[in-house]
C-alpha positions as CSV (number, residue, x, y, z in Angstrom):
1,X,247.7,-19.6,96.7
2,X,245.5,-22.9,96.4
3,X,242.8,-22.4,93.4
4,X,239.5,-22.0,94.4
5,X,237.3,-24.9,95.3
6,X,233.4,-25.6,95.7
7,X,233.9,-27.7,98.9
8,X,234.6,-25.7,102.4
9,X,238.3,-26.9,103.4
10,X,238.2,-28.6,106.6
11,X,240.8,-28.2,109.5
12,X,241.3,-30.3,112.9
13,X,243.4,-28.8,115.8
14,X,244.1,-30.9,118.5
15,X,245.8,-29.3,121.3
16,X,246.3,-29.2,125.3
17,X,245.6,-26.5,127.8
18,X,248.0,-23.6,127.9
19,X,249.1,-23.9,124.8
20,X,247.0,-21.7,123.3
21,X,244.6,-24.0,120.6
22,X,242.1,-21.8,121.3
23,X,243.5,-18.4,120.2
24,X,245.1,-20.2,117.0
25,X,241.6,-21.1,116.1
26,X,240.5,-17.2,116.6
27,X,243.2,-15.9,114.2
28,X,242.2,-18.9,111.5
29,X,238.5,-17.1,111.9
30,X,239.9,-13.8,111.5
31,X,241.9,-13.9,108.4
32,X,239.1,-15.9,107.0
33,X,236.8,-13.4,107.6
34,X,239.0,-10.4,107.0
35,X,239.1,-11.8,103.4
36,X,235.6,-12.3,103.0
37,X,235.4,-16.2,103.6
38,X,232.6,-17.9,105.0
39,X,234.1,-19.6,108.1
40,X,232.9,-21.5,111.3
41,X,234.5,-23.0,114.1
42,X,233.8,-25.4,117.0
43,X,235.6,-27.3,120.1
44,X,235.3,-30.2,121.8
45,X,237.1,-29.9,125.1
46,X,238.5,-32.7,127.1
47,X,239.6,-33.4,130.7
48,X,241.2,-37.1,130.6
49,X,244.4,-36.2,128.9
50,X,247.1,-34.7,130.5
51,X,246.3,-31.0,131.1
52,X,242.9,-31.2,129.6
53,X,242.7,-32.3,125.2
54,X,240.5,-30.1,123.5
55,X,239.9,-30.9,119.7
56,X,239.4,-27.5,117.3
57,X,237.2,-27.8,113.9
58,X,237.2,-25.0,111.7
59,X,235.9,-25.4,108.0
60,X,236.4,-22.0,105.5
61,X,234.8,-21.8,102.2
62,X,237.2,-20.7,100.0
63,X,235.1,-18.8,97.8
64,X,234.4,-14.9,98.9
65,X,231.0,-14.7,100.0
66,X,230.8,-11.4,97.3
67,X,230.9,-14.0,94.8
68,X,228.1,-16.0,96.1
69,X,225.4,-13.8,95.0
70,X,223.8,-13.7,98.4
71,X,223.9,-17.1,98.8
72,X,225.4,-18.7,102.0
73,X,227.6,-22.1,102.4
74,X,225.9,-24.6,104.9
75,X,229.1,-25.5,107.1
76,X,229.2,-28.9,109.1
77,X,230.2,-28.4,112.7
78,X,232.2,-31.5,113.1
79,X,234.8,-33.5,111.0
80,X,234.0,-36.6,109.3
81,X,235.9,-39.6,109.1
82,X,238.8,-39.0,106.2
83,X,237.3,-36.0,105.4
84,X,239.6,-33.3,106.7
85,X,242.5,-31.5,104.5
86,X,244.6,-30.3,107.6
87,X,245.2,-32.0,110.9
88,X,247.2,-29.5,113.0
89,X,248.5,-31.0,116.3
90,X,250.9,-29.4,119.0
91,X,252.3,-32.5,120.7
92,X,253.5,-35.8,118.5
93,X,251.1,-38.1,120.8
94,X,248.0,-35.8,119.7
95,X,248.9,-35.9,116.0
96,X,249.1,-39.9,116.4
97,X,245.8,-39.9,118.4
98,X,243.8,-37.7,115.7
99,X,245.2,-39.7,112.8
100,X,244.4,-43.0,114.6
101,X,240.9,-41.6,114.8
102,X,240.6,-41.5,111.2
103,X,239.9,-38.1,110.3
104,X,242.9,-38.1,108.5
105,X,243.1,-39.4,104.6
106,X,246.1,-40.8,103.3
107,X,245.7,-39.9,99.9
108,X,244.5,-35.9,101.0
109,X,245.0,-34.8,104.6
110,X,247.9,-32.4,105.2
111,X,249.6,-32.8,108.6
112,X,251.2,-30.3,110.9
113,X,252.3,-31.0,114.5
114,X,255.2,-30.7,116.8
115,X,257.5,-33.9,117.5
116,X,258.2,-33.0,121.1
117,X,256.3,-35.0,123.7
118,X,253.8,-33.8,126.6
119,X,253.5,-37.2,128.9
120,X,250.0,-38.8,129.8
121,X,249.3,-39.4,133.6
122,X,249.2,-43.1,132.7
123,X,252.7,-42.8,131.4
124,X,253.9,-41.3,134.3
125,X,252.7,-43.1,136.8
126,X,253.4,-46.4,135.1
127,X,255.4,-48.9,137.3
128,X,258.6,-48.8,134.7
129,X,259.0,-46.8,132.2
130,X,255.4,-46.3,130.9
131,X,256.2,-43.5,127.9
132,X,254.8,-44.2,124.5
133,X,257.1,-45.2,121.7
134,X,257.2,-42.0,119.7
135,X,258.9,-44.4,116.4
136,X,255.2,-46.0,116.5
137,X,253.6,-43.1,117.0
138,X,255.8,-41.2,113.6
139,X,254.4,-44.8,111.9
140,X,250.9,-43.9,112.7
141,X,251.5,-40.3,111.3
142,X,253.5,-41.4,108.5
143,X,251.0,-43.8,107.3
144,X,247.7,-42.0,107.7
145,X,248.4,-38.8,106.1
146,X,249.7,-37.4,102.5
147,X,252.3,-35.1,103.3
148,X,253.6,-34.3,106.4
149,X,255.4,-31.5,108.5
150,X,257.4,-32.0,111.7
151,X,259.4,-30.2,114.0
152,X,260.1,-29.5,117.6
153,X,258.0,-26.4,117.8
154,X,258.1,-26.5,121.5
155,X,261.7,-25.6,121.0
156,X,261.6,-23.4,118.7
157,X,258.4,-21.1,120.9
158,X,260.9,-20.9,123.2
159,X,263.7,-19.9,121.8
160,X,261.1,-17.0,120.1
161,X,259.9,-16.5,124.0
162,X,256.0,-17.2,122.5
163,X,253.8,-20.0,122.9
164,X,253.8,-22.9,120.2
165,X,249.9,-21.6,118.9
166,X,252.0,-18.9,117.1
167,X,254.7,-20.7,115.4
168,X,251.8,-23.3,114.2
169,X,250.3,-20.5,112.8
170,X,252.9,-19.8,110.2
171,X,253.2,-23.4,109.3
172,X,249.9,-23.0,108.6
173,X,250.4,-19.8,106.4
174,X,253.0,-21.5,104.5
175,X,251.2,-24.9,103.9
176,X,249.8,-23.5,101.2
177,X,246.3,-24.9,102.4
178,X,244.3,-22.2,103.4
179,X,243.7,-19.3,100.3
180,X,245.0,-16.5,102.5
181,X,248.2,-15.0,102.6
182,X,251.0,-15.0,105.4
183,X,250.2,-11.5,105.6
184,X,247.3,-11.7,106.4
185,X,247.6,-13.4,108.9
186,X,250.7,-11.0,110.2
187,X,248.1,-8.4,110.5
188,X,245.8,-10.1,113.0
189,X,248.7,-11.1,115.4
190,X,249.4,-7.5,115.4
191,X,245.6,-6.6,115.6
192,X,245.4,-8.5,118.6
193,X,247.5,-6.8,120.4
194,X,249.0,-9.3,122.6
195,X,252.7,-10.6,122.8
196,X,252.8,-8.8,119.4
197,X,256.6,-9.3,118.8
198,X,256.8,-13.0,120.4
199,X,253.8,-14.0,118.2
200,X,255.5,-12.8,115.3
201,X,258.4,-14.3,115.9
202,X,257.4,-17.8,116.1
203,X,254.9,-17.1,112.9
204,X,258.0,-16.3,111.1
205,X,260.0,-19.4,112.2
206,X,256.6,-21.3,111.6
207,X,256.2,-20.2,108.1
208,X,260.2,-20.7,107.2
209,X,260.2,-24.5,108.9
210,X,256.7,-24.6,105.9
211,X,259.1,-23.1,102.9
212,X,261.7,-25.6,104.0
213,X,263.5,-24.4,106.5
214,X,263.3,-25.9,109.3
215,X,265.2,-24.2,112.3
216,X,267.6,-25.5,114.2
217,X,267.4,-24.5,118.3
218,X,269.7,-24.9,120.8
219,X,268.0,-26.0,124.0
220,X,269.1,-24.4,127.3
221,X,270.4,-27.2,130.0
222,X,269.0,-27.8,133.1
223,X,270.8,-31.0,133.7
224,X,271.6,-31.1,137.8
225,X,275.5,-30.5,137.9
226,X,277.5,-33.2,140.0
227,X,280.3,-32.6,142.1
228,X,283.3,-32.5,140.5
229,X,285.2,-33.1,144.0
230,X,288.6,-35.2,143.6
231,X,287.4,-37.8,145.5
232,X,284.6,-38.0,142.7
233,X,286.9,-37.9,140.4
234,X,289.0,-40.7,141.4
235,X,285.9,-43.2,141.6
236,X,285.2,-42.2,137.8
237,X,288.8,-43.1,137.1
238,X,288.3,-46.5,138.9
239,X,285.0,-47.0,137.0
240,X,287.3,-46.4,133.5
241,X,289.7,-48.5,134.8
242,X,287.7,-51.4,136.4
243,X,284.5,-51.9,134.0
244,X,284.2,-52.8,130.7
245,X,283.7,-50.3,127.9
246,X,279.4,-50.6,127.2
247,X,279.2,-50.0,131.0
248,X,281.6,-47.2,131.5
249,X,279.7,-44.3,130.1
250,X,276.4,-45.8,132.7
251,X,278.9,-46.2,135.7
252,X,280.5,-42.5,135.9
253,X,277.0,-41.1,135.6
254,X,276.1,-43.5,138.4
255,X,279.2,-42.1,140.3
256,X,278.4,-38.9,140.4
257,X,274.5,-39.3,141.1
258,X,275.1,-40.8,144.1
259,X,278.1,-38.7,145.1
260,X,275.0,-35.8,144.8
261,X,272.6,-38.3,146.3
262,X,274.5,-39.0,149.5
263,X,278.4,-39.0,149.4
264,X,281.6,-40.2,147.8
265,X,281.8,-43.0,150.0
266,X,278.6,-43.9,149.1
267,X,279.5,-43.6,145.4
268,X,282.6,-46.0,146.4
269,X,279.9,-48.6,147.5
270,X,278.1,-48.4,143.5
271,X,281.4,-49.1,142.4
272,X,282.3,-51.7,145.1
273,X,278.6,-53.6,144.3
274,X,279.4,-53.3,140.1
275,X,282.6,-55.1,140.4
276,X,280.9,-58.7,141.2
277,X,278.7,-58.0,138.5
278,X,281.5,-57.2,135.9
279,X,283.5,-59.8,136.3
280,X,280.9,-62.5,136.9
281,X,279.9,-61.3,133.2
282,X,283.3,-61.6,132.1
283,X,283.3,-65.3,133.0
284,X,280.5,-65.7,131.5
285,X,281.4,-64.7,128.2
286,X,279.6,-61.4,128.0
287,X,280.2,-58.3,126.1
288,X,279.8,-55.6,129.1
289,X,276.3,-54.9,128.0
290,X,274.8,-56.6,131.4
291,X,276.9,-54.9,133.2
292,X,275.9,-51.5,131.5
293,X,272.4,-52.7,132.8
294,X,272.6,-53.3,136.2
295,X,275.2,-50.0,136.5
296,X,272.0,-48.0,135.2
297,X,269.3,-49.9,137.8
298,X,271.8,-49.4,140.5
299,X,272.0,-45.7,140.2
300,X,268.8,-45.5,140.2
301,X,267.7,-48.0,143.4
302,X,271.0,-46.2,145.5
303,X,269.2,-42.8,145.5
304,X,265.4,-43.9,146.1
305,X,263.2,-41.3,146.6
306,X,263.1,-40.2,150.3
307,X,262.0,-36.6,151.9
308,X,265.4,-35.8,151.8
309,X,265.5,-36.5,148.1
310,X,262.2,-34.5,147.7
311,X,263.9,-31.1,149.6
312,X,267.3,-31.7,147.8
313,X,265.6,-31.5,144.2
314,X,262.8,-28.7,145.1
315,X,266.1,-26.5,146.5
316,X,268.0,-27.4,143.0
317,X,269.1,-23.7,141.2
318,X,268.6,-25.7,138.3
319,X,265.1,-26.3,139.3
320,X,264.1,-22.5,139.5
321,X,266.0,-21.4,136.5
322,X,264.2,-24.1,134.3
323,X,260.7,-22.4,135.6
324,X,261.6,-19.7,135.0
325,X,262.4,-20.5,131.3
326,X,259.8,-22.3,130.8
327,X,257.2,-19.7,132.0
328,X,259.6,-17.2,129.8
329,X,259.4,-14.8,133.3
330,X,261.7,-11.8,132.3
331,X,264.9,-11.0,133.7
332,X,264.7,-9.6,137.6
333,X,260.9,-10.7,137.0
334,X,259.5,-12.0,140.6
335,X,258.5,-15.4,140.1
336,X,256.4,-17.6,143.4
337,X,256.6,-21.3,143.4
338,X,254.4,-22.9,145.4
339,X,254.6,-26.7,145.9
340,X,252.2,-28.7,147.6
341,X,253.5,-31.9,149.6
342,X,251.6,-34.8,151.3
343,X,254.0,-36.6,153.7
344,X,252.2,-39.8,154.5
345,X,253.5,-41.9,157.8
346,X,255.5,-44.4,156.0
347,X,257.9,-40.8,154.3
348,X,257.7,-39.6,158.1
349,X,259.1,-43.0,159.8
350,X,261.5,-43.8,156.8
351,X,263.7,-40.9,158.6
352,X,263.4,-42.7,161.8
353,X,265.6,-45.5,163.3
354,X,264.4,-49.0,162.2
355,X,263.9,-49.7,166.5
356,X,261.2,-46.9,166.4
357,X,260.2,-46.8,162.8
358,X,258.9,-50.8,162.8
359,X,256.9,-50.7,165.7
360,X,255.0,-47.5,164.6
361,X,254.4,-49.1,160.9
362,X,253.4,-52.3,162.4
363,X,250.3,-50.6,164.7
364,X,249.9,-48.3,161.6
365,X,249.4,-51.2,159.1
366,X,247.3,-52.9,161.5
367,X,244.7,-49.8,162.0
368,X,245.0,-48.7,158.3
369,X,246.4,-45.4,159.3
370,X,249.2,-45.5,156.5
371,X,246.6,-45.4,153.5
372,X,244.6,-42.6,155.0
373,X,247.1,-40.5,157.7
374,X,249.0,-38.0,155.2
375,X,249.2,-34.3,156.6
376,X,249.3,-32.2,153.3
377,X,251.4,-28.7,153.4
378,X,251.5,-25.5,150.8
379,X,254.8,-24.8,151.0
380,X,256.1,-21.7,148.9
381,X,260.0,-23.0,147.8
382,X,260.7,-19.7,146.2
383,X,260.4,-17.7,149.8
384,X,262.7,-17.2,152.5
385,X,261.0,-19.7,155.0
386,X,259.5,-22.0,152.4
387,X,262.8,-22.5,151.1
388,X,264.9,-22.4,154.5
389,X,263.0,-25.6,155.5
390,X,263.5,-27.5,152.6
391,X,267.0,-26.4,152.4
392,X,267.5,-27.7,156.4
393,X,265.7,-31.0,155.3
394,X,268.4,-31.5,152.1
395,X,271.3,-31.0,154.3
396,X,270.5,-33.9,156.3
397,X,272.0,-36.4,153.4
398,X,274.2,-37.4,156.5
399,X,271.3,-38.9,158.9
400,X,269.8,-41.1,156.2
401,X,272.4,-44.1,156.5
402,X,270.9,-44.4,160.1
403,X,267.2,-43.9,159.0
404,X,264.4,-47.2,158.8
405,X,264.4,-46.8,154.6
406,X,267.6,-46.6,153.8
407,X,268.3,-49.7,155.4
408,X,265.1,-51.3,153.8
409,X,266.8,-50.3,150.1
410,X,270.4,-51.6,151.2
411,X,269.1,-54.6,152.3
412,X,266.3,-54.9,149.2
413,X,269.6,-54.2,146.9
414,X,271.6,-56.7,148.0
415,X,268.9,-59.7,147.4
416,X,268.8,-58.7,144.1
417,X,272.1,-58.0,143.3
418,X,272.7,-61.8,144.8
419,X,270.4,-63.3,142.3
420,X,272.0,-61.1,139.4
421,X,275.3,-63.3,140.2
422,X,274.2,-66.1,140.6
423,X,272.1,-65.9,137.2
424,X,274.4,-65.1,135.5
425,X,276.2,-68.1,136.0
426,X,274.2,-69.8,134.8
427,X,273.4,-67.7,131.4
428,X,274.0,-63.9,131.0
429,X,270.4,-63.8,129.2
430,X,268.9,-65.2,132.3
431,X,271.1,-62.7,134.4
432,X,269.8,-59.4,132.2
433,X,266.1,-60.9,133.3
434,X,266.9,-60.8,136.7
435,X,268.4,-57.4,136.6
436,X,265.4,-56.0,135.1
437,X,263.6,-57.1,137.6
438,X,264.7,-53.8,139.3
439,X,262.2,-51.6,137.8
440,X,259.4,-53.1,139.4
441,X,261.3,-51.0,142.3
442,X,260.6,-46.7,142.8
443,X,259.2,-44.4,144.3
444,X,258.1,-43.9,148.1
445,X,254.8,-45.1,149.9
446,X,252.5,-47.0,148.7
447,X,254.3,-47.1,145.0
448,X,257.7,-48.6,146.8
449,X,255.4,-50.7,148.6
450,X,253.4,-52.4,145.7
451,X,257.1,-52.5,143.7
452,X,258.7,-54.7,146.4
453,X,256.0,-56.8,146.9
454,X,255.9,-57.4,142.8
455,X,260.1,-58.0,143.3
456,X,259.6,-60.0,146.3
457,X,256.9,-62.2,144.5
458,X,258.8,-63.0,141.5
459,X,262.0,-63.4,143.5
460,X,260.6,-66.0,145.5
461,X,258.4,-67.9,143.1
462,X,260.1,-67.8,140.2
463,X,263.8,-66.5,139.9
464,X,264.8,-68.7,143.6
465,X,263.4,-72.0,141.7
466,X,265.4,-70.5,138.8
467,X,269.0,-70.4,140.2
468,X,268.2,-73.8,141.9
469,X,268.2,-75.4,138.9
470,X,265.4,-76.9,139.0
471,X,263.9,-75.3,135.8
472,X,265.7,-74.8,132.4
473,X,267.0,-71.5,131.7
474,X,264.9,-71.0,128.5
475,X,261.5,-71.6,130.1
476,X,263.2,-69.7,133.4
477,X,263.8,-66.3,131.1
478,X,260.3,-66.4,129.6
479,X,258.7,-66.9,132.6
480,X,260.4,-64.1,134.7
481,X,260.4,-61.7,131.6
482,X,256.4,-62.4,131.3
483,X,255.5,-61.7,135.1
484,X,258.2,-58.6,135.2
485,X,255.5,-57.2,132.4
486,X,252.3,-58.4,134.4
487,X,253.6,-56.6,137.3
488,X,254.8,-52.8,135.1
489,X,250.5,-53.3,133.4
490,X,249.2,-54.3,136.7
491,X,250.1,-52.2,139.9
492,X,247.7,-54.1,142.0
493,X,249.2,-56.9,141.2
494,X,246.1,-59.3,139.8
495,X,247.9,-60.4,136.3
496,X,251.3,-60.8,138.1
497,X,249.2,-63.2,140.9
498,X,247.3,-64.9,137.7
499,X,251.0,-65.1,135.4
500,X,252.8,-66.9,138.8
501,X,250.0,-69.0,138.7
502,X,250.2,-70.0,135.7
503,X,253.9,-70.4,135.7
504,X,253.6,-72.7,138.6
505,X,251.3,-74.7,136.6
506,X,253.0,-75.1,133.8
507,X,256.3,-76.2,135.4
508,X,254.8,-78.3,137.6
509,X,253.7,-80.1,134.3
């Protein structure tokens, strides 16, 4: 137990909605009080992060108020900058965030918080990959607090069938921090009556992970299984057989995404649009890792997001069984899933026939209808007729060769694939530049849209003048490396307009 001090110890939880911050801040209070501390707590909610950021501050004077002599601490009702002993944190992005804000001390802050990461909208909806770089954030940690405990507890409240509040609780317990005992606070889990057995679960693997040992969970997989047809199987042999090692590993998952996606045949065509790649590389010199590139970007661009796409995933078993663990919904236990879907006209005519799709996009583009005509739908994917629709609009994987969008992607594709060639005749570094390029490139609607006009843009104004020539391959990889950036910042496309610009300008000098 930590010897009596004259000064209150402070305590910062930063946590999300649902995962219970709130009710870990209650059984702080409790065992304080229980014990005879003078304790006071306070939150600051949030709404801009994720599901909603709230920030807990609880500060106990760890002197029984029996031993005052009737007097009473004065307790402050916020943190001060590096003037907190424990920053608990249930997500490794919140932990980075409360250190950055300096409550944490180097020399004296104490820091508990789970590694696992809960994405930010503006990660997700970032035009490439947009996630934070969790080694940064463990720098951030690492350098703004004393001594430091970490471990998936998101993990581990699962496998314990609780929510993480609990298992934070008995790192808490066993930080040695806090002058009360694990016991404690054993006996207000129990007082409170709720999920007694789950809670005490996680407290126990909370307080062991504290003591040293840290446990190690299995996680269940919900990876979408892929047909394991021999036709399948005979295009993964050709990819072993055809492509060089680095890109094998890329190129059988690619196989059998796309064999998922649409069809064997279809997976025939990844295979028959790597080989250029691979041995143009070859040629070149290169050590496969190019090709291990552009067999990961192709997978990808082959099975765009379409409706059919959307039906086929929401209809995955996986996709139920996953809820279902994650909601920790017992055996036989009903469970409704509701999803809500906003079909705009551009998802309605990429089913359609290019000859009747185009003309209906052009009037639609011309009267604004595509930004503003969606027709939105509640549609319950865990009932009979909720799911029978979606399951009809899956199964038709065999119209989409003939619909408008899939021959927009082929076509989209094979432009860039072309220019992948052709740079990398000229130098493999130029050619991994290129092939890049194809995350500017996802989604549906207006995301698809905005991607391919970023592509198109840097196609034409910078990797065309490229490939001619005309430019020297050094300045040509900086300068298509630097717009590909503007364009993943910028969705609307005003730095990539001003970097173009400024490209022009500078080779024109």
């Amino acid at each position: 137990m930590k010897p009596i001090s004259p000064r209150p110890i402070s305590i910062v939880i930063a946590a999300m909605g649902g995962e219970g911050g709130g009710v870990l801040t209650d059984w702080l209070v409790q065992a304080a009080t229980t014990e005879g501390f003078a304790v006071q707590s306070t939150s600051i909610p949030g709404v801009a992060q994720r599901t909603g950021a709230t920030t807990y501050y609880v500060e106990i004077y760890p002197v029984p108020l029996a031993q005052l002599g009737g007097q009473r601490p004065v307790l402050a009702l916020a943190p001060s900058v590096g003037d907190v002993d424990l920053v608990v944190a249930t997500e490794l992005m919140e932990a980075a965030r409360t250190v950055a804000r300096g409550y944490s001390d180097p020399a004296r802050t104490r820091l508990i918080a789970s590694t696992h990461r809960v994405y930010a909208v503006a990660e997700k909806t970032a035009m490439g990959d947009g996630r934070a770089d969790s080694e940064k954030l463990m720098r951030v940690i690492e350098a703004g607090a004393k001594t430091r405990l970490l471990f998936d507890m998101e993990a581990v409240a699962k496998a314990a069938g609780c929510v993480i509040n609990s298992v934070l609780l008995g790192a808490i317990a066993g930080s040695g921090v806090l002058p009360m005992s694990p016991e404690v606070f054993e006996a207000g889990i129990r007082a409170a009556g709720k999920s007694v057995d789950s809670n005490l679960r996680g407290f126990q693997a909370g307080l062991a992970a504290a003591r040293g040992d840290v446990p190690a969970v299995t996680q269940p997989s919900f990876k979408r299984a892929q047909p394991e047809t021999p036709a399948a199987l005979a295009l993964v042999a050709r990819a072993h057989g055809e492509l060089p090692e680095p890109a094998r590993a890329a190129a059988e998952e690619g196989v059998r995404r796309l064999a998922r996606y649409q069809d064997s045949r279809y997976s025939q065509l990844y295979l028959e649009r790597l080989a250029p790649i691979a041995a143009a590389e070859r040629d070149a010199g290169g050590d496969g890792s190019l090709t291990r590139a552009v067999a990961r970007h192709l997978a990808v661009r082959m099975s765009f997001e379409d409706v059919i796409r959307v039906a086929q995933l929401k209809t995955d078993p996986a996709r139920l069984n996953r809820i279902r663990a994650e909601i920790g919904a017992a055996p036989g236990q009903p469970v409704v899933v509701k999803d809500f879907l906003k079909p705009g006209i551009e998802e309605i005519c990429g089913l359609l026939p290019g000859v009747l799709a185009r003309p209906i996009l052009a009037v639609s583009r011309r009267k604004g209808w595509t930004e503003t005509a969606y027709w939105g739908r509640e549609v319950s994917s865990s009932g009979i007729l909720g799911f029978s629709a979606l399951w009809l609009m899956a199964r038709l994987r065999g119209w989409r060769r003939f619909s408008h969008r899939f021959h927009d992607e082929q076509r989209s594709i094979e432009i860039w694939l072309d220019a992948v060639t052709k740079a990398i005749a000229l130098s493999p570094l130029l050619g991994l530049e290129v092939a890049e390029c194809a995350r500017l490139v996802k989604g549906y609607g207006e995301t698809w849209r905005r991607g391919e006009a970023s592509f198109r843009a840097i196609h034409d104004g910078l990797i065309t003048p490229a490939l001619s020539g005309s430019w020297p391959v050094g300045f040509a990889v900086d300068a298509i490396a630097n717009a590909r950036a503007a364009a993943l910042a910028d969705p609307e496309g005003d730095r990539l307009a001003k970097t173009l610009a400024a490209v022009q300008e500078k080779a024109a000098a």
